[in-house]
C-alpha positions in Angstrom: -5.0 -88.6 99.8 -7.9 -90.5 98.4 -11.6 -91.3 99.6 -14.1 -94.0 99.0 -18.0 -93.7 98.6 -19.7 -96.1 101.7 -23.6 -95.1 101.0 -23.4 -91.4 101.0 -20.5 -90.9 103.0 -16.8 -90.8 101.9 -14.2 -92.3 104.1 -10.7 -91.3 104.2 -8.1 -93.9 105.7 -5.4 -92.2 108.8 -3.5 -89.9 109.1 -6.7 -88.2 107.9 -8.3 -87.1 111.4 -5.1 -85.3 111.9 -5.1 -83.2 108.8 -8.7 -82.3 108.3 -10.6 -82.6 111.3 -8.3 -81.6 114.1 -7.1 -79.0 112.4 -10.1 -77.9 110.3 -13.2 -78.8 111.2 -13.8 -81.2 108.2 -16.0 -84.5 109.1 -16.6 -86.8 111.7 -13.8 -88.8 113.0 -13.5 -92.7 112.5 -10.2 -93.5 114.8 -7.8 -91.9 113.0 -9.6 -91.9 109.9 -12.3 -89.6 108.8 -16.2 -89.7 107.3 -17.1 -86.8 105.1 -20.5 -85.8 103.4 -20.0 -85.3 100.0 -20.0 -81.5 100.2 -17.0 -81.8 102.8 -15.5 -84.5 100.5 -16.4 -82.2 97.7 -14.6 -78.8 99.4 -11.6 -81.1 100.0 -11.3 -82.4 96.2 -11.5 -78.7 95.0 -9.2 -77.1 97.1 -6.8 -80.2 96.0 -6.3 -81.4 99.6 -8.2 -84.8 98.9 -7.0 -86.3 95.3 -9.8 -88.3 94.4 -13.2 -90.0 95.5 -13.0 -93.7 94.1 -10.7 -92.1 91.7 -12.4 -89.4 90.8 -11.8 -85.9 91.3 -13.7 -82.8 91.4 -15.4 -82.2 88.3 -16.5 -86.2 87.3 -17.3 -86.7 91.7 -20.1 -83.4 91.4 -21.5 -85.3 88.3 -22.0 -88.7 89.5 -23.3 -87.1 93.0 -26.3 -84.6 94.4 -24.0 -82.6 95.8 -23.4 -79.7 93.4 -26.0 -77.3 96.2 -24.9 -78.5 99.0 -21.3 -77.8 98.3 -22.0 -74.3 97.1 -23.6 -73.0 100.6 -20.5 -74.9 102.4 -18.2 -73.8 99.8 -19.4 -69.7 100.5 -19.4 -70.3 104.6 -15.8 -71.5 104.9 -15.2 -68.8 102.9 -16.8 -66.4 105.3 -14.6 -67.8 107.7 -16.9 -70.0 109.3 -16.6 -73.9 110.8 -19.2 -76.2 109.8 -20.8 -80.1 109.9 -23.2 -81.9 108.3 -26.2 -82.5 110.4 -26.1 -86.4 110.5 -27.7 -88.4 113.0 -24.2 -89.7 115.6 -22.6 -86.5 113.9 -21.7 -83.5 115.9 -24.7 -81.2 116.0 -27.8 -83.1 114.6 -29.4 -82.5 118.4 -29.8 -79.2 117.7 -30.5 -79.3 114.4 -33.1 -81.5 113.5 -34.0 -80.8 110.2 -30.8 -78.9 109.2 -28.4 -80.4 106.3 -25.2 -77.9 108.5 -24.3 -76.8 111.7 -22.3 -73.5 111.1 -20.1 -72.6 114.2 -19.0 -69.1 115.5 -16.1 -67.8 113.9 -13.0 -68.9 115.7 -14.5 -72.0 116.9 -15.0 -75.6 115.7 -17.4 -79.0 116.5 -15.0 -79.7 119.1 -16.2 -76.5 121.1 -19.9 -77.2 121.8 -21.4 -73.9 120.3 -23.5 -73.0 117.6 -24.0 -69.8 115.2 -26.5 -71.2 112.6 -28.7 -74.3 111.8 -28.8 -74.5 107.9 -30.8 -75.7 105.7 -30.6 -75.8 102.0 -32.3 -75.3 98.8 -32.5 -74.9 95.4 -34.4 -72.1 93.8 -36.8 -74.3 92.2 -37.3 -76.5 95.4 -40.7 -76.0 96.9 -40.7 -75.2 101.1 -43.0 -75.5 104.1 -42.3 -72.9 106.7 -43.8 -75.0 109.5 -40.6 -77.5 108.5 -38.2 -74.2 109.3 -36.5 -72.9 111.4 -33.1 -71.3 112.1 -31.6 -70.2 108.7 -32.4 -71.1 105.2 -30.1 -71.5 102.4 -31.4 -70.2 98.6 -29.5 -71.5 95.7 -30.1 -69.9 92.5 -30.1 -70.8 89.0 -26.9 -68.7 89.1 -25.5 -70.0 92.3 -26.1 -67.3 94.6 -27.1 -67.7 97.8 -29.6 -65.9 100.0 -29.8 -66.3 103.6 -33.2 -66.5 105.6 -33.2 -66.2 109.4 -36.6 -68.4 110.1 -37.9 -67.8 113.5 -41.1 -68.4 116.1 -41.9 -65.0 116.7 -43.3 -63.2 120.0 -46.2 -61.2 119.2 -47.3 -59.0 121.8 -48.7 -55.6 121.9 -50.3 -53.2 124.1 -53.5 -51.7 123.0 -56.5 -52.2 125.1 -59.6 -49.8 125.1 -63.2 -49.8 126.8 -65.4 -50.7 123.8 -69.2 -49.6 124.0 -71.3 -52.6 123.3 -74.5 -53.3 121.0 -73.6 -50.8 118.3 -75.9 -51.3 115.3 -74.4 -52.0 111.9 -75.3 -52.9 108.0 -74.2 -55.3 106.2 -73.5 -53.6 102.6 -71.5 -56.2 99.9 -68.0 -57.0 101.2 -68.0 -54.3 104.3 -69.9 -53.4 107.3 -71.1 -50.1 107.6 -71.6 -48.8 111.5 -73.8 -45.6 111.4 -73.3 -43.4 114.6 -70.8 -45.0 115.8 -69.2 -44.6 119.6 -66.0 -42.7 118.4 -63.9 -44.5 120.2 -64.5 -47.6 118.1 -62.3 -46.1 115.6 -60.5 -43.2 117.1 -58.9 -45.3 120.0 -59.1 -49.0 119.3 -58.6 -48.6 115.2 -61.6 -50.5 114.0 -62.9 -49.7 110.3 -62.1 -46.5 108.5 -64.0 -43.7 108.9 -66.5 -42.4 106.4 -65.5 -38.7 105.6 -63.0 -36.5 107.7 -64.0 -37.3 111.4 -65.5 -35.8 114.0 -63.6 -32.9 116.0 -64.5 -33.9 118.9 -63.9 -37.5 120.3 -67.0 -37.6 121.9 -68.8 -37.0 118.6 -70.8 -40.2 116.8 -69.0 -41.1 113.7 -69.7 -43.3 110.7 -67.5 -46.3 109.8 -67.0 -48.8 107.4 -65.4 -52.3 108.7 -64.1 -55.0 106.6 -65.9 -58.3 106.9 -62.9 -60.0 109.5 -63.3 -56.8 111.8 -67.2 -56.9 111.9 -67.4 -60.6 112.6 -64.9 -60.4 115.4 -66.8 -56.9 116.7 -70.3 -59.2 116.1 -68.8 -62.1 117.9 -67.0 -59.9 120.7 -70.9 -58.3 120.8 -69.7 -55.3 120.2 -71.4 -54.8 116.7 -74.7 -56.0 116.1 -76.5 -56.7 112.2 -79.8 -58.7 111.2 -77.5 -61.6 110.2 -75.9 -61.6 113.3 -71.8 -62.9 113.4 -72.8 -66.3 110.9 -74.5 -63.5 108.1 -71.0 -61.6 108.2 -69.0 -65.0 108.2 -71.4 -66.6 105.0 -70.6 -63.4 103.5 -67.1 -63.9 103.8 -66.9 -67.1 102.8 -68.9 -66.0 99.9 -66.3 -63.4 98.6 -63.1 -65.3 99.7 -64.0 -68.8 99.9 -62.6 -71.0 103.3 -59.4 -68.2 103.2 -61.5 -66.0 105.3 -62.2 -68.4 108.0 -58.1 -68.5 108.2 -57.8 -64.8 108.0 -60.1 -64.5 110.5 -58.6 -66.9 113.0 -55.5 -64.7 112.3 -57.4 -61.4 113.1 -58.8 -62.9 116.2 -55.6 -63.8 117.3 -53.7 -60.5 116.9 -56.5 -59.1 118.4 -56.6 -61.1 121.6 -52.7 -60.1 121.8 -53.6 -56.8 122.1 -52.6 -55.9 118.8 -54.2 -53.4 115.9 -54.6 -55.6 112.8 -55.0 -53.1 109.7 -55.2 -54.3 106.0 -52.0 -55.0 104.3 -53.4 -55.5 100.8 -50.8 -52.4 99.6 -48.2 -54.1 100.7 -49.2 -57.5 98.9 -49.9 -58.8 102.8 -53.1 -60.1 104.5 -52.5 -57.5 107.6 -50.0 -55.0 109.3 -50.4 -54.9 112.4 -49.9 -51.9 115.5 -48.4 -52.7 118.8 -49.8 -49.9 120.7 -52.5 -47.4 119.3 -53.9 -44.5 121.5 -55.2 -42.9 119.2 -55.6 -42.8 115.4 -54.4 -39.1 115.1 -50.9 -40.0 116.5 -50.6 -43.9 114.9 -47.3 -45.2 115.4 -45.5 -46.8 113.5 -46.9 -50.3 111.9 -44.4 -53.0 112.9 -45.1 -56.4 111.3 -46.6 -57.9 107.3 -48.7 -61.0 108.4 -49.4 -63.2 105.6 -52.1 -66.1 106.3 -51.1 -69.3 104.6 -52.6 -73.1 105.7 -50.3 -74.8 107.5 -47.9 -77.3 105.7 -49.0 -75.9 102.1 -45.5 -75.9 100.7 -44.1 -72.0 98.8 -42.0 -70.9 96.4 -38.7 -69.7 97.6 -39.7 -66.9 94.5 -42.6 -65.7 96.5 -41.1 -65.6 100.0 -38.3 -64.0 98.8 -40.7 -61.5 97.7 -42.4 -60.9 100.7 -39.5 -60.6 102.5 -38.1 -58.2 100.1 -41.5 -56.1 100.3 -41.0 -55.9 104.3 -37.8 -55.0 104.6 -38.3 -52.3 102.2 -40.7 -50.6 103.8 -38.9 -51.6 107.4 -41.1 -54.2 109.0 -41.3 -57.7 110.0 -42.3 -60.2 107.9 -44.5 -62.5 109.6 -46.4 -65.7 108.4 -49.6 -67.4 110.1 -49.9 -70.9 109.2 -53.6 -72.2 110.1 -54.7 -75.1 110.3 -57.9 -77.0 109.9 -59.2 -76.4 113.4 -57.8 -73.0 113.7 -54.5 -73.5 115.1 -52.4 -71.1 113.9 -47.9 -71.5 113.8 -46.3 -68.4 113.7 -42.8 -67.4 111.7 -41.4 -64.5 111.2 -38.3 -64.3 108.1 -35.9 -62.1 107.3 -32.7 -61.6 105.1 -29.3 -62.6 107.0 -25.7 -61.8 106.1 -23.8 -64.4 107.6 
């Protein structure tokens, strides 16, 4: 059978219909003809089911087309077994896919069945990316054709850690820290603020000394919890001295977790802004931490590289990998990513 190129779609005259898409999934039927993307058209054209495009066939139709990477991810799902469409507008599945380039069906089923297993979307190594345009799963091409499969989600963040905090605690602000001398010990001991200077007390109700990093003490100064001679703007200048505006977005960040009764810890030896705690009673029995948060501004576009690092760093160590994507007023789009075997 032969094709021919109409804008970026291939049509293929009857009894095509019949032999690729009813019994195969391929395209989007035209009567008893057939549209097919270029991936589909090029699948067809190397498994010698279609003969040519416009009379060319598999190797000259990749070269004189973009659709060497799209046509590797289809190439390695249908040989997983899967079903799968392009996600063209009046094709099945663009309405739940918005932004995906394939809808990927459950195994055993097809477009004519109504359900769903995966929205892809794909990319070349090099290609740059902006998480706040993802969602559902991402497809990594290589400079050696491999793929690697993201699941891209909108997390739910939620913990359970809520304490009595004393109030009007007196604090110094010393170069890139706070420093809290006589602390309540339940500051640190129950709600894990700051890092305490020395072993600890042995008993809870003991005064302690901590140290808090520049985002805890401006939330604790803010919350009135803390209190320094520069008051909450000295702490923030501060911040904004040593970090620039990234510490108004890793605050934002911190306040959030915090108000979701989350514990928000550094996550600097992990390469991360934070890990974070969903339930802390107290710091002699911690738990264990659950999710990386890195802070990024929203619609900055990433290297696959590095968020293949990240992800790579969480999963080692067995948490979540979670990105906050801030914008200029503080709004703040959550997704969480992780590897997926399809």
């Amino acid at each position: 059978m032969h094709g021919s190129m109409e804008g970026e779609t291939v049509h293929v005259p009857s009894p095509a219909r019949e032999r690729f898409y009813d019994s195969r999934g391929y395209g989007h039927p035209r009567g008893d003809g057939l549209a097919l993307s270029p991936a589909e058209a090029a699948h067809l054209l190397y498994r010698g089911d279609l003969d040519a495009v416009d009379g060319k066939g598999f190797q000259s139709f990749l070269a004189t087309t973009d659709a060497l990477v799209p046509f590797l991810v289809y190439k390695d799902l249908r040989e997983r077994g899967f079903y799968l469409s392009p996600a063209r507008d009046g094709w099945v599945g663009r309405d739940v896919a918005e932004r995906a380039d394939f809808v990927v069906y459950p195994r055993g089923n097809g477009p004519w069945d109504g359900v769903t297993e995966y929205a892809v979307q794909v990319v070349g190594e090099r290609e740059p990316i902006s998480l706040t345009e993802l969602s559902g799963t991402l497809a990594v091409v290589d400079e050696e054709s491999e793929i690697t499969y993201f699941s891209v989600e909108q997390p739910t963040l939620a913990g359970s850690t809520a304490h009595d905090l004393p109030a009007d605690v007196p604090g110094m602000l010393l170069a890139d820290r706070v420093v809290l001398w006589d602390c309540p010990s339940e500051l640190y001991e129950r709600a894990f603020f700051g890092q305490a200077l020395g072993d600890g007390p042995s008993d809870d109700d003991d005064p302690l000394s901590i140290q808090c990093s520049l985002v805890e003490a401006a939330y604790l100064a803010d919350a009135g919890i803390i209190r320094i001679d520069a008051g909450t703007d000295g702490i923030v200048e501060r911040g904004r001295a040593v970090v620039g505006d990234r510490f108004d977005r890793r605050l934002a960040v911190y306040r959030e977790l915090r108000d979701r009764q989350l514990v928000p810890k550094t996550g600097y030896k992990y390469g991360a802004d934070f890990r974070t705690y969903d339930d802390v009673e107290h710091v002699g029995s911690l738990p264990h931490s659950n999710d990386l948060v890195r802070v990024r501004p929203s619609g900055k576009a990433m290297s696959t590289r590095d968020l293949a690092l990240d992800v790579r760093m969480a999963h080692g160590v067995r948490k979540r990998m979670v990105f906050a994507l801030t914008d200029a007023k503080g709004e703040i789009d959550w997704r969480s990513v992780s590897r997926l075997t399809p």
